[in-house]
Each structure stands twice: as structure tokens, then as C-alpha cells.
PARO-174206 format. One record per residue (C-alpha): residue number from 1; residue in three letters; x, y, z. Coordinates in nm, 2 decimals. Example, Ala and Ser with C-alpha at 12.3 -4.5 7.8 and 13.67 -1.06 7.14 Angstrom:
BEGIN
[1 'ALA' [1.23 -0.45 0.78]],
[2 'SER' [1.37 -0.11 0.71]],
END
This chain:
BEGIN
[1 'UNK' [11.70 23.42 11.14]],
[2 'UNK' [11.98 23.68 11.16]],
[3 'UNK' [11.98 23.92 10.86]],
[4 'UNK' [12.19 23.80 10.57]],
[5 'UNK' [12.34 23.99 10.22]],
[6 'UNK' [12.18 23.84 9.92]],
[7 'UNK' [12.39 23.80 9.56]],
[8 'UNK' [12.27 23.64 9.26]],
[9 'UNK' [12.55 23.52 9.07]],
[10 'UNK' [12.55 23.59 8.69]],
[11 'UNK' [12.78 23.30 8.59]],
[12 'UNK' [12.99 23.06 8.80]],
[13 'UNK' [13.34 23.23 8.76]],
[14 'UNK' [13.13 23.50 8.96]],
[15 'UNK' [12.98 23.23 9.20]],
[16 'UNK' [13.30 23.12 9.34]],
[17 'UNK' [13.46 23.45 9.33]],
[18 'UNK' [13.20 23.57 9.59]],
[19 'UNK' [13.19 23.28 9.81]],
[20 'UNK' [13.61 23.24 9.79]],
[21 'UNK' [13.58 23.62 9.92]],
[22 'UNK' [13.39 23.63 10.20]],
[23 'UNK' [13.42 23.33 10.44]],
[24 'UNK' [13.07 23.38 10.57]],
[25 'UNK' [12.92 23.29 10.22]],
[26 'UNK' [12.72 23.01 10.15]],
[27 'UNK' [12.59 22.91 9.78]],
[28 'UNK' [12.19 22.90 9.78]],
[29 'UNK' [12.06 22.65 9.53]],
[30 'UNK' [11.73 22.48 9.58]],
[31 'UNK' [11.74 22.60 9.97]],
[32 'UNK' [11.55 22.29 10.11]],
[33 'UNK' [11.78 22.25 10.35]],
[34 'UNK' [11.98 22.59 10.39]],
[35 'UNK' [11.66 22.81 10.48]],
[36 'UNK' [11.51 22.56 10.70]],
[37 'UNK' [11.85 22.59 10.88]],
[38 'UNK' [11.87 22.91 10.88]],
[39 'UNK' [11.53 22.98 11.05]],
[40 'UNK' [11.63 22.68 11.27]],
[41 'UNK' [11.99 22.96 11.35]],
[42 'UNK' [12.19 22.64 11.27]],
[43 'UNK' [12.36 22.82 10.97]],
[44 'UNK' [12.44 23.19 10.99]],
[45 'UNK' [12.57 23.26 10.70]],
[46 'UNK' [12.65 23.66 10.62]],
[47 'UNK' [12.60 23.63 10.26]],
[48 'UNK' [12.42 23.36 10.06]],
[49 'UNK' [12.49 23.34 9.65]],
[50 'UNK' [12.24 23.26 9.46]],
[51 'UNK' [12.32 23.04 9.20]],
[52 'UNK' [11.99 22.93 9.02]],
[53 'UNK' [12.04 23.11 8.74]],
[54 'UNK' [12.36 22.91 8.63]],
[55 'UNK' [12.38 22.72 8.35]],
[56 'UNK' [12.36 22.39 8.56]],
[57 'UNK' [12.06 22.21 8.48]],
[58 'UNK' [12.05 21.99 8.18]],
[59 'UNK' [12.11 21.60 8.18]],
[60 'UNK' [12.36 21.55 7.91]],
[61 'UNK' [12.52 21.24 7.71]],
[62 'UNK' [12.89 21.08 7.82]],
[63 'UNK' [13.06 20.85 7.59]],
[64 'UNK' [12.91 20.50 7.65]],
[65 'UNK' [12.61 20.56 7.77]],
[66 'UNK' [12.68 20.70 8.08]],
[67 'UNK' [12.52 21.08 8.17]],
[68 'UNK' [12.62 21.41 8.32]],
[69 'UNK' [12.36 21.55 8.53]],
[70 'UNK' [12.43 21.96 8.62]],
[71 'UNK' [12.38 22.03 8.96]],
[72 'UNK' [12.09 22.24 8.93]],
[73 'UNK' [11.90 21.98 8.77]],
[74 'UNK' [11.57 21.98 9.00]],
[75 'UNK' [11.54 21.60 9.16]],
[76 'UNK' [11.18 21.60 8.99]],
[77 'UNK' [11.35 21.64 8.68]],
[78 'UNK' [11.58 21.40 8.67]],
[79 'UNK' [11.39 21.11 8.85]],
[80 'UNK' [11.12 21.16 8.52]],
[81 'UNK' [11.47 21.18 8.26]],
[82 'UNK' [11.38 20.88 8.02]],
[83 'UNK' [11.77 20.81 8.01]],
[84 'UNK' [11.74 20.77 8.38]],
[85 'UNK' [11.44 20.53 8.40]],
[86 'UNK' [11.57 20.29 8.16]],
[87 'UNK' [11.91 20.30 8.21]],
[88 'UNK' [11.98 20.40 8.61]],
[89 'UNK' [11.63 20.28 8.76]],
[90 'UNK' [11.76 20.26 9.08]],
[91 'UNK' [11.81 20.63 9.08]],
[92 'UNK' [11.48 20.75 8.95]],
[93 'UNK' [11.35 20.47 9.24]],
[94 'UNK' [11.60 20.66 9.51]],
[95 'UNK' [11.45 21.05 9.42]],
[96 'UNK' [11.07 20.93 9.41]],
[97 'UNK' [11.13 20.76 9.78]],
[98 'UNK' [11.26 21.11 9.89]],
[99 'UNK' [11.05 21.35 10.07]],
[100 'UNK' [10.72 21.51 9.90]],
[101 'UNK' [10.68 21.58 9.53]],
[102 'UNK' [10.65 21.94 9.62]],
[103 'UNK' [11.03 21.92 9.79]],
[104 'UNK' [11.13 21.73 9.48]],
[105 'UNK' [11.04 22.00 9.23]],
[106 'UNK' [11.23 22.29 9.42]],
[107 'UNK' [11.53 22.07 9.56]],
[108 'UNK' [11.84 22.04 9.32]],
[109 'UNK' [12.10 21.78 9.27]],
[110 'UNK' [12.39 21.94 9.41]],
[111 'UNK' [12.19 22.04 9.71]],
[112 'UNK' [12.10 21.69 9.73]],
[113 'UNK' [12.41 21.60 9.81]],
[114 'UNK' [12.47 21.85 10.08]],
[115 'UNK' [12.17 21.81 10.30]],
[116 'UNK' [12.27 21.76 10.67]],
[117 'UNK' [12.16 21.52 10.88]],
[118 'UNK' [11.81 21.52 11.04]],
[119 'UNK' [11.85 21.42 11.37]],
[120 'UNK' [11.66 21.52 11.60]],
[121 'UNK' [11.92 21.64 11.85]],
[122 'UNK' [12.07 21.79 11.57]],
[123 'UNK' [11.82 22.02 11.53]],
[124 'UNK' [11.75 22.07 11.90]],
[125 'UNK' [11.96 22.40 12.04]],
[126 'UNK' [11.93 22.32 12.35]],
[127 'UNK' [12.03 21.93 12.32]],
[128 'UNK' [12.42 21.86 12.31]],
[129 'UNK' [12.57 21.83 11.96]],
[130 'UNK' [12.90 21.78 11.82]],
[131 'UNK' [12.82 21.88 11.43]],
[132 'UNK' [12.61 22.16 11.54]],
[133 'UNK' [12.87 22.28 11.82]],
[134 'UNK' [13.20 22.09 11.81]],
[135 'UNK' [13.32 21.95 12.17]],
[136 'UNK' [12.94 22.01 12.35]],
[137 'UNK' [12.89 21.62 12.34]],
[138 'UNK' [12.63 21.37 12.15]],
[139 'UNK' [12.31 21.33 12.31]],
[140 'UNK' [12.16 21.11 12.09]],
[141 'UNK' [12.41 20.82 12.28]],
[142 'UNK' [12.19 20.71 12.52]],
[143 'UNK' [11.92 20.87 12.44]],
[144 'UNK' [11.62 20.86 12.21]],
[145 'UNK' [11.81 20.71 11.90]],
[146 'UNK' [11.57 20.46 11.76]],
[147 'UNK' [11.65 20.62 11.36]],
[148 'UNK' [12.02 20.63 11.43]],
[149 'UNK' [12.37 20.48 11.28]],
[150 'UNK' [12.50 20.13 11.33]],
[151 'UNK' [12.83 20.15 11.09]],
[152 'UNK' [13.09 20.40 11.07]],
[153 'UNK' [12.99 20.57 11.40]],
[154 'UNK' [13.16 20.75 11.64]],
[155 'UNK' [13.20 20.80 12.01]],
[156 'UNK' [13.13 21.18 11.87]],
[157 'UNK' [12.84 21.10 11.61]],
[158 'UNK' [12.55 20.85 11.55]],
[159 'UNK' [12.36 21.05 11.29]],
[160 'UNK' [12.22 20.94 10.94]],
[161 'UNK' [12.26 21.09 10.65]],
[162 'UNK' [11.92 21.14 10.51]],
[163 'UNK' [11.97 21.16 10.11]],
[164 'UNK' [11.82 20.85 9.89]],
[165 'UNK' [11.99 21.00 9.60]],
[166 'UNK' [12.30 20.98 9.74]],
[167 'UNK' [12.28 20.58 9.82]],
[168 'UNK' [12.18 20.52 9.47]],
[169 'UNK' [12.44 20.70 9.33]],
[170 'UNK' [12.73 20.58 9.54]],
[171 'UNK' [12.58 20.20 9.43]],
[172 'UNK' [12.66 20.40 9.01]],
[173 'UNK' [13.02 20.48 9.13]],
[174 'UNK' [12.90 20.83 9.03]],
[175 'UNK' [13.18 21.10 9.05]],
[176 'UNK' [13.11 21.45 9.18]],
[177 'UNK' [13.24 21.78 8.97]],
[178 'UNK' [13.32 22.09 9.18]],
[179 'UNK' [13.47 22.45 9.12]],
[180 'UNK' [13.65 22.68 9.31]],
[181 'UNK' [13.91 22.98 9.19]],
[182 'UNK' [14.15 22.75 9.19]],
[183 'UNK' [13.99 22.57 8.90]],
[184 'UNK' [13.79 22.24 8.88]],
[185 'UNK' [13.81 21.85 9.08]],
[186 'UNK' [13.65 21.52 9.01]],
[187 'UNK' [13.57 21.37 9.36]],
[188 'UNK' [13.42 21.04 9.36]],
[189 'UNK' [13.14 20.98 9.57]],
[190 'UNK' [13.27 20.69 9.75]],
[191 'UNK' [13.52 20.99 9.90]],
[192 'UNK' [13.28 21.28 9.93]],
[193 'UNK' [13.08 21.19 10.23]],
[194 'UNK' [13.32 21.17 10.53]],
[195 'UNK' [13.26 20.97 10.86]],
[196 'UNK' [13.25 21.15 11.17]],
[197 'UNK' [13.57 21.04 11.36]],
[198 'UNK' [13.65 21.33 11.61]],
[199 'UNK' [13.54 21.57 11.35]],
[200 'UNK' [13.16 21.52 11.28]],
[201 'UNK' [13.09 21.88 11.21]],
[202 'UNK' [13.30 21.81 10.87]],
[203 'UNK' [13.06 21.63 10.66]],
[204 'UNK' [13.28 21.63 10.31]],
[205 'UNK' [13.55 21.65 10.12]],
[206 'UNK' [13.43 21.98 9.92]],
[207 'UNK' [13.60 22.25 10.05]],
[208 'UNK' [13.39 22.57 10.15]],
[209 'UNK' [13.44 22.77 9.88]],
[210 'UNK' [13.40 22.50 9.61]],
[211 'UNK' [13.02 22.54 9.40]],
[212 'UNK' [12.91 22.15 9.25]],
[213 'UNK' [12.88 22.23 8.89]],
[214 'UNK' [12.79 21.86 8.80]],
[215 'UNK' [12.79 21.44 8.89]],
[216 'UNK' [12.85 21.24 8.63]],
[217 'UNK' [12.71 20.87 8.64]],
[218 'UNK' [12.92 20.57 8.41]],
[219 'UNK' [12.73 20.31 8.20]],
[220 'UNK' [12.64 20.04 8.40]],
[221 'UNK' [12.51 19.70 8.21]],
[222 'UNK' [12.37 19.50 8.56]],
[223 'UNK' [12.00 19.57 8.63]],
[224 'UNK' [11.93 19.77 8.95]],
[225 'UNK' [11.67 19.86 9.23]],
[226 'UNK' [11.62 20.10 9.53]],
[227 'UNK' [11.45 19.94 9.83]],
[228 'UNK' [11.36 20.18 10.11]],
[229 'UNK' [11.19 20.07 10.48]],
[230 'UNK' [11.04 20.33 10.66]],
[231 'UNK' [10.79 20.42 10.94]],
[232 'UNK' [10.56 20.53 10.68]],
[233 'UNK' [10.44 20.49 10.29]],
[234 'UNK' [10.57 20.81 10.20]],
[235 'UNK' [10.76 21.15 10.29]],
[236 'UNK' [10.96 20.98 10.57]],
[237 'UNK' [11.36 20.92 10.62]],
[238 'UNK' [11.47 20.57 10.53]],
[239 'UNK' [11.52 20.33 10.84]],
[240 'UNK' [11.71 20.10 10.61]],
[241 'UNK' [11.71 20.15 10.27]],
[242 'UNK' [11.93 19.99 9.99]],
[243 'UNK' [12.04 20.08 9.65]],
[244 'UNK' [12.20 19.74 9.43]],
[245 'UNK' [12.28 19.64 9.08]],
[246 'UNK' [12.33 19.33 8.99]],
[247 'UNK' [12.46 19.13 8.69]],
[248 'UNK' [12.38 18.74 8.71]],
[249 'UNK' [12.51 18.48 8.44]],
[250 'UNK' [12.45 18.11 8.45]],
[251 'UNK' [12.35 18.14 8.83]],
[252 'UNK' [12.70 18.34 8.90]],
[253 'UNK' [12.70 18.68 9.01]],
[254 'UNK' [12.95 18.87 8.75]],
[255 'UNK' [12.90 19.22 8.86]],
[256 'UNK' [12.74 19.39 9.18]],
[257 'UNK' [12.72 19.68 9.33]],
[258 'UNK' [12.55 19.73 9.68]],
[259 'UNK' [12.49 20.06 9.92]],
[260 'UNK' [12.30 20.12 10.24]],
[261 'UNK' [12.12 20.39 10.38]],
[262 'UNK' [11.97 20.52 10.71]],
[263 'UNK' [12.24 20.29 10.88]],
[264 'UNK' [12.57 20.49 10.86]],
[265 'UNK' [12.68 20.88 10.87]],
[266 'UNK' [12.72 20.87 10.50]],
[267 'UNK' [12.59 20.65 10.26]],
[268 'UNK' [12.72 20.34 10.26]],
[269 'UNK' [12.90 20.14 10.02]],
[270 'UNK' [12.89 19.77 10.13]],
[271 'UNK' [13.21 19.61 10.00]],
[272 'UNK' [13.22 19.35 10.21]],
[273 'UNK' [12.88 19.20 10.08]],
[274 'UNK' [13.00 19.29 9.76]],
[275 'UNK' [13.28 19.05 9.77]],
[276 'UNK' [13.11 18.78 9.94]],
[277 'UNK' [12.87 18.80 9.62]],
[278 'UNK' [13.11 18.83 9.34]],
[279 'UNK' [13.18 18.52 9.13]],
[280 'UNK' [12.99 18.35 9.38]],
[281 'UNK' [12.61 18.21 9.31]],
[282 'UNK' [12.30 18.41 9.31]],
[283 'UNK' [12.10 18.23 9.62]],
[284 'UNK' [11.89 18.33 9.91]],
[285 'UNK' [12.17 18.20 10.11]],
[286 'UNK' [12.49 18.31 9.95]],
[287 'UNK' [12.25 18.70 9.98]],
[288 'UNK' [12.18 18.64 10.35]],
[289 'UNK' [12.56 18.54 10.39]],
[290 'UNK' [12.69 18.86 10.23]],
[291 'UNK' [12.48 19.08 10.45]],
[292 'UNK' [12.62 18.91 10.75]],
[293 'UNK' [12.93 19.03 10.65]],
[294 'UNK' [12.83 19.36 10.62]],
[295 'UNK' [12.64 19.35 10.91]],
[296 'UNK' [12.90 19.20 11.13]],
[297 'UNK' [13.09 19.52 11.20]],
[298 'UNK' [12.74 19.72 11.31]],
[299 'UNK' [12.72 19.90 11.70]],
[300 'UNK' [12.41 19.99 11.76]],
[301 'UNK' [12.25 20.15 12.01]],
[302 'UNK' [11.99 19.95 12.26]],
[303 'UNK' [11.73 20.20 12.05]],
[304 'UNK' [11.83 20.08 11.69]],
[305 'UNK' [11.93 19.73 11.76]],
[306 'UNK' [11.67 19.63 11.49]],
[307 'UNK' [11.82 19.78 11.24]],
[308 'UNK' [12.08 19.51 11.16]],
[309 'UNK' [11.81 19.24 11.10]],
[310 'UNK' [11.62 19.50 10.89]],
[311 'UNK' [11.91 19.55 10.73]],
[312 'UNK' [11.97 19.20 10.62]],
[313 'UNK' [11.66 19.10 10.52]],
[314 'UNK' [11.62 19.45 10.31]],
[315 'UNK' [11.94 19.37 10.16]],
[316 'UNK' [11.84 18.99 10.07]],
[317 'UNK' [11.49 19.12 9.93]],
[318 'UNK' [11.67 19.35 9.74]],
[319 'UNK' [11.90 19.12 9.57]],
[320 'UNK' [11.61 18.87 9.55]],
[321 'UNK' [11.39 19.08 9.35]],
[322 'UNK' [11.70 19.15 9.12]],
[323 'UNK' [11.74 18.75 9.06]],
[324 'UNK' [11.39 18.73 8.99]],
[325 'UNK' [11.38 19.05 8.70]],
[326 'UNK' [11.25 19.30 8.89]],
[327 'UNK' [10.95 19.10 9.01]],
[328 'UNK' [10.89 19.23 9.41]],
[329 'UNK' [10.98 19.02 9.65]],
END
């Protein structure tokens, strides 16, 4: 780890003054991700703010029902939120899938959010990658990409993006909050991952100076659920995993929401299943015939081939288990 300048911001105006002044700042929340990155020399960042001391972690009411969750709030706390459990289970579900309980007491929401990939080539200095080192190449195409993407890839990119959170809030049509000097933006999350296209070292829409002060989730009425596959029962990155609420009337689907994860670059909002559900009936066939949709578009690898009947019968359970009131499937 190359030696770094340390400031601890005393409020946020001073947070993004320090990072919009020096280019080779980076924000330090939680630092789950950042330090091991930084003793990996993946980042090098001069400086590195740190912003635990902001006024960023409380859950807080929205008109409706819906909640504001500050960025700082530690993914511990907000998967234990009562407001959470009862209203958003599938996001309480998503955090206590995600890594150990120990990672989930230090890591924050905001940094949540921000994690980069862990692939294993990614990681690797002397494999080729084109987010760690634009232009040097992919090597996890035709090689050893068993965990990989099969939607939204690139000729530049197969990685996953690793967060549970994320899927589960992308399925609540949560929005993200971010600061900068130049004041704040709402971003919805459905915009703030990007895919990798020619440019996979840009992984979203935040700009680099911009600090997440806050995501904000909307009242949802449909009863949801977080489903995660994975090599093993716990502290492992999700194969497939899917986030979906679902709102059944008479046997007709009247609301759904669906999002996948461990399958693309981002997480990954499954509209086309979504449509093929909505106003239609809620059967184990019409579920299998949306997640061929979805599916149809996949590439995989010879390594990942599996995934795309993992991830149609983890999308079918999913839905299942909603039809049935929660009852496992």
C-alpha cells in the first residue's frame, strides 16, 4: 500500500470540498472494500476523507410509508430496522445473505453500493483486466469464469457485481441521493450501475467527486422475497440470486417487480419477465415463461452455461414461494 494523506471531514460541505479539490481523493466510509483495495495497489488514492463522522446514519420516515436510509447507516443496522423487516423484507433478506456478520457491522450503505467487482482476474495484477487497466484485455473470456456474467456483457467485461443490497433495492425502485459542490442529484438506481460497453472501468453514474448522502426506498404494497444460490450456506457471492415483489389478485398478477444478481455487471432489473407477468396469471408456467424471456438474451461462457437454468428455476421458486405467502418452496 503506497502512503496516503488522511482527512476526517467535520461536515459534508467539507467532505466534498476536499474530494472536489484534489483529484486523487477518495471518500472512506465503512472501507470494506476501499482498504482491501488498497493493500491489493488496485486503488491509489493520495488522499482518503473520512466521512464517518457525518450525520448520515439514521433510517428516517418519507410520506407514505416509504424510508430514507443515510448512507452511513451500517448494513447490520438497517437489515435489523423493524420498518425494514415488515415493510421491505426482501431487503433485510438481501443484507443478511451478504458476507459475514462481522463485514455487516462495519460496512455502510453508501459503500454498499460502490463495491467493485470480485473477480478473480480482477483482483489478479498480473492477469489482463480492462476495469483494473483499461485496453490490457479480459482474461476471464476463455478462461476460468465459472462465477461470471451472462446479460449485459461485453466483449471488454464479464464480471458480476457482487452487492445483494443492491439487487433488492433496484427490485424497490429505490433512488440514490448524492452531493457534490455543485449541489445535490436524485439518481435512480435503475441508472446508477452502468454496463461495461467499451468502458468497464466506469462502473456508475456518480461522478468522482460526488459523496452518497442518502437512498431513499417508496412504499411498496406487493409482498416480497430475496432468494440467493450460492456454493455455500453462508459468506459467499451469489451465483444467482433474485430479489421480487409481487402483488397477486384473484389469480392475476397486479404488480411485480423482479431483479437478478450474480448474472450481469450490475444488478439486474428483469423487465422483460416483468411484463410477461403483469396482468397475466400467477402459475408455475406463466413464472417459467417469463424467465425464458429474461433468459433468452443471456451469453454465457462454456464455464457459466448453468447459470441460465439456475436462473430460471431460482426465479420461478422465487415467485412461487410469493404465490404461496412466503411459505419456501
Amino acid at each position: 500500500m503506497r502512503p496516503f494523506a488522511y482527512v476526517k471531514a467535520p461536515d459534508i460541505d467539507a467532505a466534498v470540498q476536499a474530494v472536489a479539490a484534489d483529484s486523487g481523493a477518495k471518500f472512506l466510509g465503512g472501507g470494506t472494500n476501499l482498504v482491501d483495495l488498497m493493500r491489493e495497489g488496485i486503488e491509489r488514492p493520495l488522499t482518503v476523507v473520512d466521512v464517518t463522522g457525518l450525520p448520515l446514519d439514521e433510517v428516517a420516515e418519507l410520506p407514505g410509508g416509504g424510508l430514507r436510509i443515510g448512507a452511513l447507516v451500517r448494513n447490520s443496522t438497517l437489515a435489523a430496522d423493524r420498518r425494514v423487516r415488515t415493510r421491505f423484507p426482501v431487503l433485510s433478506q438481501a443484507i443478511l445473505a451478504g458476507a459475514s456478520a462481522q463485514l455487516r457491522n462495519m460496512a455502510t450503505v453508501g459503500g454498499n453500493l460502490l463495491q467493485r467487482t470480485r473477480c478473480p482476474y480482477f483482483y489478479d495484477q498480473a492477469s489482463a483486466c480492462n476495469k483494473r487497466e483499461p485496453g490490457a484485455g479480459c482474461d476471464a473470456v476463455g478462461g476460468f469464469n465459472r462465477s461470471h456474467a451472462i446479460l449485459g456483457v461485453s466483449d471488454s467485461c464479464i464480471a458480476t457485481h457482487p452487492s445483494d443490497m443492491s439487487v433488492a433495492l433496484l427490485a424497490l425502485d429505490a433512488v440514490v441521493e448524492a452531493r457534490s459542490v455543485r449541489g445535490t442529484r436524485r439518481i435512480p438506481l435503475a441508472d446508477f450501475h452502468l454496463l461495461p460497453g467499451d468502458t468497464p472501468q466506469v462502473e456508475t453514474a456518480l461522478a468522482a467527486d460526488e459523496l452518497i448522502t442518502a437512498v431513499e426506498v417508496p412504499p411498496i404494497a406487493a409482498p416480497s422475497r430475496y432468494r440467493k444460490v450460492r456454493d455455500r450456506a453462508s459468506y459467499a457471492f451469489a451465483l444467482v440470486s433474485v430479489a421480487a415483489a409481487m402483488e397477486v389478485r384473484d389469480g392475476t398478477i397486479t404488480d411485480v417487480r423482479l431483479a437478478l444478481g450474480g448474472v450481469a455487471p450490475k444488478p439486474w432489473r428483469a423487465r422483460e419477465a416483468e411484463q410477461a407477468l403483469l396482468g397475466g396469471p400467477a402459475t408455475e408456467e406463466a413464472f417459467r415463461r417469463a424467465a425464458d424471456a429474461e433468459l433468452a438474451a443471456a451469453t454465457p461462457q462454456p464455464g457459466n452455461a448453468f447459470k441460465s437454468g439456475l436462473a430460471r428455476a431460482t426465479i420461478t421458486a422465487t415467485l412461487r414461494e410469493l404465490t404461496n405467502g412466503g411459505e419456501a418452496a
